[in-house]
Structures are given as structure tokens and as C-alpha cells.
C-alpha positions as CSV (number, residue, x, y, z in Angstrom):
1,X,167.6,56.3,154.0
2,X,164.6,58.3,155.6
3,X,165.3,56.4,159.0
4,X,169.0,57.5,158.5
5,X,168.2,60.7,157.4
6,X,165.5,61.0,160.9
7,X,168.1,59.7,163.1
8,X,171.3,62.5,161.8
9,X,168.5,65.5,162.0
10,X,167.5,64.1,165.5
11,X,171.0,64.3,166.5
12,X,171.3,67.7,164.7
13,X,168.8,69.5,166.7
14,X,168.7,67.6,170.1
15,X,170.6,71.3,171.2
16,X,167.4,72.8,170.0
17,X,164.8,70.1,171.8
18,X,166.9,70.6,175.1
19,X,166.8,74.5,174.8
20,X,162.6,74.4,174.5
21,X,161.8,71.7,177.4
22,X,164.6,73.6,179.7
23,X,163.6,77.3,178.8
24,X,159.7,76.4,179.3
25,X,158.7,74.0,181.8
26,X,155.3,72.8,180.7
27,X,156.7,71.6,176.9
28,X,157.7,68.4,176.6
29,X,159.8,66.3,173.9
30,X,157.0,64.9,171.9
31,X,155.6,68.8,171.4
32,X,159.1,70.0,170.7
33,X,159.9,67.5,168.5
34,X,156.4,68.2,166.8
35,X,157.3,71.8,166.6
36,X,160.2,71.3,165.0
37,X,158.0,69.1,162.0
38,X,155.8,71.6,161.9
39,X,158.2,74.8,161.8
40,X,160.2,72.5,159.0
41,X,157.1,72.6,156.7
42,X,155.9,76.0,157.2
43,X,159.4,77.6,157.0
44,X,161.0,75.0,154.7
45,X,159.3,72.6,152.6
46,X,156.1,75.6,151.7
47,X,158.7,78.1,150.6
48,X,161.0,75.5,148.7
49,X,158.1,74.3,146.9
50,X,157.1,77.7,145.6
51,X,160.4,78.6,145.0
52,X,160.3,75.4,143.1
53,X,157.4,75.8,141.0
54,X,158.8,79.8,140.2
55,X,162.0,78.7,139.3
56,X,160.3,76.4,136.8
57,X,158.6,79.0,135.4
58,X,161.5,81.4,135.2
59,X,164.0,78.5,133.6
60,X,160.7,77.7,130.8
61,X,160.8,81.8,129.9
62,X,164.6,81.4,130.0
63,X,164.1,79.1,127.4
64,X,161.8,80.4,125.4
65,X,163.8,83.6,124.9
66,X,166.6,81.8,124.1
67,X,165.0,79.8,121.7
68,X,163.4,83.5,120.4
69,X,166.7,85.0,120.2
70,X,168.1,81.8,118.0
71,X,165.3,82.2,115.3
72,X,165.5,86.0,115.0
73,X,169.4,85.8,115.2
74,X,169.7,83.2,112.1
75,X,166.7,85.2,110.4
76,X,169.3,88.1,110.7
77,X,172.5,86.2,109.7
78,X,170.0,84.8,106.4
79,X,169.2,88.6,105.6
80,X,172.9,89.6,105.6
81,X,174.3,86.7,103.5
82,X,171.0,87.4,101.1
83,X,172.2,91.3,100.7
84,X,168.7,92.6,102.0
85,X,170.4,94.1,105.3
86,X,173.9,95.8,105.3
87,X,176.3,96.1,108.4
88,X,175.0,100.1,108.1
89,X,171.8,99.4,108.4
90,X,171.9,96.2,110.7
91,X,170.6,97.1,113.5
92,X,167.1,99.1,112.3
93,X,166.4,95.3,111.3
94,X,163.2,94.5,112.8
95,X,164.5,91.0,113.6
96,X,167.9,92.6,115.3
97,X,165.9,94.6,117.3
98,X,163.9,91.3,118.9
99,X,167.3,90.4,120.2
100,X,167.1,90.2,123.7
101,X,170.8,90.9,124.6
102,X,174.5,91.9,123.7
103,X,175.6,88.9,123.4
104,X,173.5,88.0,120.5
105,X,173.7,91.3,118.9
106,X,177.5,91.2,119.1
107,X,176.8,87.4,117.2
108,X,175.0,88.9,114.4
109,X,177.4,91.7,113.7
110,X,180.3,89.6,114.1
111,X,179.1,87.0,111.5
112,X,177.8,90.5,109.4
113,X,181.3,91.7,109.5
114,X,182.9,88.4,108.6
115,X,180.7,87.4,105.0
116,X,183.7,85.5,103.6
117,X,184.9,84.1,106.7
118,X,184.8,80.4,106.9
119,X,182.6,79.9,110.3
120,X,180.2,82.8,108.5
121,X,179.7,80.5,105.5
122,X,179.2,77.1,107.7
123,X,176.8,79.1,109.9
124,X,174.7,80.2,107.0
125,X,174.9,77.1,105.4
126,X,173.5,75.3,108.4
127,X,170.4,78.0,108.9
128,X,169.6,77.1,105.2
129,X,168.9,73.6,106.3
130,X,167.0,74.3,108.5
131,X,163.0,73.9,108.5
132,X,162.1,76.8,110.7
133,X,158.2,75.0,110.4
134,X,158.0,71.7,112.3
135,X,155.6,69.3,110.8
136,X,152.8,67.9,112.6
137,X,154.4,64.5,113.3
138,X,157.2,66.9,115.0
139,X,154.2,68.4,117.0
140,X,152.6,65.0,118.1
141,X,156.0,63.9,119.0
142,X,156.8,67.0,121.2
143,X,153.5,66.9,123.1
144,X,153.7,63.3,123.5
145,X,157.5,63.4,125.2
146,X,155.9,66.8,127.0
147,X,153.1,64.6,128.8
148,X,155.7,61.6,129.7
149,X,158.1,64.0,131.2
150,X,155.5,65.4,133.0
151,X,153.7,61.8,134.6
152,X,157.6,60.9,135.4
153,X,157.7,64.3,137.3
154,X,154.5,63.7,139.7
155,X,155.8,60.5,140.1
156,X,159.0,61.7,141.2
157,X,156.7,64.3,143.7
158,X,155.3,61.7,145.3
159,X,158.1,59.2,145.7
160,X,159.9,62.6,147.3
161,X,156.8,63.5,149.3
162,X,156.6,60.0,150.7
163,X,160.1,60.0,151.5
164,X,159.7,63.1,153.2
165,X,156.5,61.6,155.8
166,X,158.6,59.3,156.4
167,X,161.6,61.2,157.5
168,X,159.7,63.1,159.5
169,X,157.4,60.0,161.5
170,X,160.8,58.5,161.9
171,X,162.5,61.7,163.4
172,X,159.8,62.5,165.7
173,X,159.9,59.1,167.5
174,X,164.0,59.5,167.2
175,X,163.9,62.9,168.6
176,X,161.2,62.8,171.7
177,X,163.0,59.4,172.6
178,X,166.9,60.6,171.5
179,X,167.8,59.7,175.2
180,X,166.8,56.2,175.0
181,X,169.1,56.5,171.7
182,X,171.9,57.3,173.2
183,X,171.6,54.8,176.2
184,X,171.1,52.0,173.8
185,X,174.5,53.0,171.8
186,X,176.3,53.4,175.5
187,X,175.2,49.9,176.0
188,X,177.2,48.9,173.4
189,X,180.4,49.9,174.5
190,X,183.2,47.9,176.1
191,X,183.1,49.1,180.2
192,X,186.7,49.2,180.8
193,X,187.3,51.8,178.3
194,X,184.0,53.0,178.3
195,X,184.9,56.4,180.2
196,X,187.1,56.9,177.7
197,X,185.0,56.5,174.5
198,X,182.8,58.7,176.2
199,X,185.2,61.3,176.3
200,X,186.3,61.1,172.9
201,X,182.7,61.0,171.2
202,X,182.3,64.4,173.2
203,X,185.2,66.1,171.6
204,X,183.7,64.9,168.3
205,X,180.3,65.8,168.9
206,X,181.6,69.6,169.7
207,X,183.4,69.0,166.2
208,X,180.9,67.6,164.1
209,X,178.1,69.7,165.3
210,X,179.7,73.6,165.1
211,X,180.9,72.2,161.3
212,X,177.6,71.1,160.5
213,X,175.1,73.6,162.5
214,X,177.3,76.3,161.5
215,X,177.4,75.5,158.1
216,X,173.7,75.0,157.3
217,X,173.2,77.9,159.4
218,X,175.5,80.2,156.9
219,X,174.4,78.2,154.0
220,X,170.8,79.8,154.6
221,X,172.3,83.1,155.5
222,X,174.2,82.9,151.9
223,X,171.3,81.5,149.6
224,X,169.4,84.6,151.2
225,X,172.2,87.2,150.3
226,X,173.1,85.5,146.6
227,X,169.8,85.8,145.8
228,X,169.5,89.6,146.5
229,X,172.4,90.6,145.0
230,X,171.7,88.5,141.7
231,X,168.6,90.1,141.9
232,X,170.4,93.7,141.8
233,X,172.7,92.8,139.4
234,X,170.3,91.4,136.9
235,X,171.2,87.3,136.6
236,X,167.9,85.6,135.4
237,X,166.6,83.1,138.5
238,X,168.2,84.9,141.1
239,X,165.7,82.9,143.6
240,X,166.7,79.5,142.3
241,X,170.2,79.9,141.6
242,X,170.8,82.5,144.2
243,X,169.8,79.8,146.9
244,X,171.7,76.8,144.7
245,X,174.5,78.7,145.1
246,X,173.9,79.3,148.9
247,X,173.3,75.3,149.4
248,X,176.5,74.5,148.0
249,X,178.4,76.6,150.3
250,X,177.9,74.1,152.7
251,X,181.3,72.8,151.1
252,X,183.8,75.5,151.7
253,X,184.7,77.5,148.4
254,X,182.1,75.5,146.1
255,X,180.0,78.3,146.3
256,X,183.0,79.5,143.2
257,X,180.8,77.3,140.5
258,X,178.0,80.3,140.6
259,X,180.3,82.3,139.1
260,X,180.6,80.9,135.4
261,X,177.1,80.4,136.0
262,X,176.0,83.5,136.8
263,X,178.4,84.9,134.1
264,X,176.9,82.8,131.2
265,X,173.2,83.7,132.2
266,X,174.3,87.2,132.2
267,X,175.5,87.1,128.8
268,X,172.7,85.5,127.1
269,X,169.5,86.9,129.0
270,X,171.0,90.3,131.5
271,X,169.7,93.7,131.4
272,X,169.1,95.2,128.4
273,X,169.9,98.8,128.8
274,X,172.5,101.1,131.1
275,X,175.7,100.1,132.3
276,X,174.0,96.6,133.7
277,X,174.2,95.6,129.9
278,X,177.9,96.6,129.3
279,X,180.4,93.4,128.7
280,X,182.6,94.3,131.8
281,X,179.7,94.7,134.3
282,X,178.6,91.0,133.3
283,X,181.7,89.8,133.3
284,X,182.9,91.3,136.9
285,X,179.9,92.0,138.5
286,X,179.4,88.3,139.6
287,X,182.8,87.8,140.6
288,X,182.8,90.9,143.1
289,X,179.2,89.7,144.2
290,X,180.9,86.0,145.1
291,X,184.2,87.4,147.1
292,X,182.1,90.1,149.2
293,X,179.7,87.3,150.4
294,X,183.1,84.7,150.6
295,X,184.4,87.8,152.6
296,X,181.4,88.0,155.3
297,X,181.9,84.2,155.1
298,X,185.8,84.4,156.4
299,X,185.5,87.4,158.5
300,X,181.8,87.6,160.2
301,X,179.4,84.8,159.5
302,X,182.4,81.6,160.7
303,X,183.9,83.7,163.3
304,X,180.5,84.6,164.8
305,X,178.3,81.3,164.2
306,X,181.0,78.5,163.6
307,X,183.7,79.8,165.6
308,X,187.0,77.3,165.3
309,X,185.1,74.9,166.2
310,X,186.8,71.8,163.6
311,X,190.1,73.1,164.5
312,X,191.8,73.1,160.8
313,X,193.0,75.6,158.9
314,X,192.7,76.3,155.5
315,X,194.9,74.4,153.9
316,X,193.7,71.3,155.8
317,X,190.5,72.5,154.9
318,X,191.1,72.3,151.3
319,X,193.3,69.0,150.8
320,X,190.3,67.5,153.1
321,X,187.5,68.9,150.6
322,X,189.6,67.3,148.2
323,X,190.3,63.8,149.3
324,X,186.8,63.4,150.3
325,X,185.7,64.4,146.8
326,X,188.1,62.0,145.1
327,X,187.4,59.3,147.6
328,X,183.3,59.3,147.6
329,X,182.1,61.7,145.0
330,X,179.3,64.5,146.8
331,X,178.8,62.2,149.9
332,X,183.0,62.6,150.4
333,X,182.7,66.2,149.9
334,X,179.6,67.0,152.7
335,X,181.9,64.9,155.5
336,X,185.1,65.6,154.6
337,X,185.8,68.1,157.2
338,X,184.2,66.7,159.8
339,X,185.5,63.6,159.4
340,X,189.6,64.8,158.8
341,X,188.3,66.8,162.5
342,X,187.9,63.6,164.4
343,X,190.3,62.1,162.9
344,X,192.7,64.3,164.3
345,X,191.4,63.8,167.9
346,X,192.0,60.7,167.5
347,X,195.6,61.6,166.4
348,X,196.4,63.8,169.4
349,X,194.4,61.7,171.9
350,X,195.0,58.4,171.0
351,X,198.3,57.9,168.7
352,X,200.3,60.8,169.2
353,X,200.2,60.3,173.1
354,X,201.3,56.6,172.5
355,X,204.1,57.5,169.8
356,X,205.8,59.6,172.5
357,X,205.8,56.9,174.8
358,X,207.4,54.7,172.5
359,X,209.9,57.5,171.8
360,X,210.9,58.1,175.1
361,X,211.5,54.6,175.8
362,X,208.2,54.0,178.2
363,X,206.2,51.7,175.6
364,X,207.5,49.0,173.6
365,X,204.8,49.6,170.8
366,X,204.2,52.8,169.1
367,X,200.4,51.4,167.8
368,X,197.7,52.3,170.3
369,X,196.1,48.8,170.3
């Protein structure tokens, strides 16, 4: 996988390699290639990993409020169905106060309001059964799953990190020798139709590399604009999600699953206070934030960086997204497009061509081989 991996980002940014040995004389490959490691670690893998470690922290708050927010919600519901707090007097109880949004405040009244409602009574029933104490065992047990989870992580570091060296020994050598690469796979090919291989792999290559530069390129450009605007809004882990979000743009329109996302985080952890913490800002507020940036998407970033460059439209675009999904899961869905592109090069070079001739009477087979 990492020499795989080496040999798709060598071919990636050969455009990149050729612009630095063209534009100054004295570089060569090996110090391109180099500077492309090095630039992919200080610009890349450094801020990923503290955006890594600060999402971790922000998801263990997360939690922790949450987990807040349940005990002082069910300590609330408890006082209600015990008489010592009234729907009048609901929220000057200390505990509704230590609710840490609308969502859960709107809980406790609800269940308030509804004493002899059927979900009420289940509800309380279960918070009696609860032991809001945990025993000691409980403890030993918790710690004890806390420090395996937490071997299996630096485990899973390293194994990544290794992975990563790897990738990156392979794609230098890959990279400062991509010519020698490309000679060996022209080697291969059959010399009376060699010319026109050649020719196709071109028109491919201008395919797959304006769907797949452009895309990462706007991917980054989203991640970067998600983020600030969940910021604005309010959405616990903008940086994390904000750039999750971004990443899966790579896929046209499966940037759409931030949405629900964002909504839900809203709802149980969003601004306490203003019109940030009204029910229609959370609910729409996300949703105008995903079209704007789908809109710069459609009518700035693809025009501008991606161009028409796969030569599908929409629809295409979407049964393609579709089909690859179906057919191979994730993997189907990253080279779907690319791969419905070439295949309709082939289509109008190779079959289409030969079809008419068969039509028109001037082949006696309508297959191309």
C-alpha cells in the first residue's frame, strides 16, 4: 500500500516537480522531490497532528458536558416527579440552571409538563434505577479499559507513522526517477498500436489529473472555509469537523452529511445565549452555511481550478458517484468520476468510431477488437 500510495502521489505532482527544475535551473529532481517531503510535513502532517490532538480534546469536553448535562437533567426530572420543583419554579432549579443548552432545557420541561404521560413515568422510572455512584470495581474497570485503549492507540501511531516513512522513501525515489517510470510502462506496450495508446493515456491523464488535483485542491479550500464559518456559527469542533467535512468534498455533494452533523452538535452543546441559541438558527444556520460553500463550489472554485476538465455533467456525475459507491464501497466512491471519464474516451475514441463504421456498411464488426 505505501509503495502504491508513493507511486499515485508521484504521478500527482510530477506537474509540480517539472514546474521547479524548469523555473530554476540549478534544482534538480532529487531536491524537488525532497521539497515536496519536507513541505508535506511542515504544512501537512505538523498541522494535522495538532489538529488531531485538539480535536481530541475538544470531543473529551464534548463529552463530558454531555455526560454533565445527563446527570443534572435526570436530577431535575427526579425533583419534578418528587414534588420539590414545580413547572413555575423550574427553571430557578440550581440543577436546570447547569444545563448547558436548549435542547436539554426544553427536555426537562417537556417531561415536567407531561407527569402522567407514559414516556414521563418510564423516564423516571429508569433514573430511579440508576446508581448515580459507581463502585470501585466500576472504577478499576474504567481505568483499566482507559489504559488499553490508550496502548492500542500509540500502537496505532506508530503503525501510521511507519506507514507514513515509508510512503514518503518510496515517493522520493518514484518521484526524482518518475521518467524512468514511465519509460519502463512504455516498454510494455504493443509497438504497432503503441502511438495510439499513447494518445489515449494523454487524454486520460488531462482527465484524471484536473478531477483529482482540482479536487484536493478545493477540498483544502473547503475544510478551510467550513471551519470558519462553524466557528461563527457556534458548532462544537469546528476545526475537526470543519476540515472532515472539507475532506469529504472530495466526492461531489458528500460534503451534505455535515449537515445532520452539525445540526445535532448544535442542539446538544451551541451557544448559550442570543439568537445563536434560538431553535431555527440551529436548525438553518448549518444548512445556509453548506449551500453558500456548495455555491462557491459550482460557480467559482470548479470553474476556476477544475475547469471541465472530466467532461460530465451533473447527472453523469451523480449516477457515477453512485455506481462506484454500490460497486466498491469508499474506494468506488474516490474513482468513480475519473474512471466513468476515461471510460468515455474510450467510448468516443475507440467504440463509437467503430460502431459507425459498422453502421455505414464499412466494417463487418461493430466490437473494436
Amino acid at each position: 500500500v505505501p509503495m502504491l500510495l508513493a507511486l499515485m502521489l508521484a504521478y500527482l505532482f510530477e506537474p509540480v516537480v517539472v514546474w521547479a527544475t524548469g523555473r530554476f535551473k540549478w534544482m534538480r529532481r532529487r531536491m524537488a522531490a525532497g521539497g515536496l517531503i519536507a513541505a508535506a510535513v511542515i504544512f501537512v502532517v505538523v498541522p494535522l497532528s495538532f489538529a488531531t490532538v485538539w480535536g481530541v480534546a475538544e470531543g473529551t469536553r464534548f463529552t463530558v458536558r454531555q455526560a454533565d448535562n445527563a446527570t443534572h437533567f435526570a436530577n431535575v426530572v427526579e425533583a419534578t416527579y418528587n414534588g420539590t420543583v414545580t413547572l413555575e419554579n423550574i427553571e430557578e432549579h440550581a440543577e436546570y440552571k447547569e444545563l448547558s443548552s436548549e435542547v436539554w432545557r426544553w427536555g426537562a420541561k417537556f417531561l415536567a409538563e407531561q407527569k402522567s404521560d407514559e414516556l414521563a413515568v418510564r423516564v423516571a422510572d429508569f433514573i430511579a434505577t440508576v446508581d448515580p455512584v459507581p463502585t470501585m470495581k466500576q472504577v478499576k474497570d474504567y481505568l483499566g479499559g482507559a489504559a488499553s485503549r490508550i496502548a492500542s492507540s500509540l500502537s496505532l501511531i506508530g503503525v501510521l507513522g511507519f506507514q507514513l516513512f515509508l510512503t514518503a522513501f518510496f515517493f522520493f525515489f518514484f518521484s526524482s526517477g518518475f521518467g524512468k517510470v514511465i519509460e519502463f510502462v512504455r516498454n510494455l506496450l504493443p509497438d504497432k498500436h503503441e502511438d495510439r495508446i499513447v494518445d489515449l493515456a494523454q487524454k486520460m491523464d488531462r482527465v484524471i489529473a484536473g478531477f483529482v488535483r482540482g479536487r484536493l485542491t478545493i477540498a483544502v479550500i473547503q475544510g478551510a472555509i467550513f471551519t470558519i464559518a462553524y466557528f461563527i456559527i457556534g458548532v462544537p469542533g469546528a476545526l475537526f469537523l470543519g476540515f472532515a467535512v472539507g475532506f469529504l468534498s472530495i466526492i461531489p455533494y458528500l460534503a451534505l452529511i455535515g449537515i445532520p452533523i452539525s445540526i445535532a452538535l448544535l442542539f446538544l452543546d451551541g451557544p448559550s445565549g442570543g439568537f445563536r441559541s434560538e431553535w431555527w438558527f440551529m436548525l438553518f444556520a448549518p444548512v445556509v452555511v453548506y449551500f453558500i460553500v456548495q455555491a462557491l463550489d459550482d460557480y467559482v472554485w470548479t470553474p476556476m481550478i477544475q475547469g471541465k476538465s472530466t467532461g460530465l455533467d451533473t447527472p453523469t456525475v451523480l449516477f457515477a458517484s453512485i455506481a462506484g459507491g454500490a460497486l466498491a464501497g469508499f474506494y468506488g466512491l474516490l474513482i468513480a468520476i475519473p474512471v466513468a471519464a476515461c471510460v468515455k474516451i474510450l467510448i468516443q475514441e475507440v467504440l463509437w468510431p467503430r460502431f459507425k463504421e459498422w453502421r455505414e456498411g464499412r466494417a463487418t464488426d461493430p466490437l473494436p477488437l
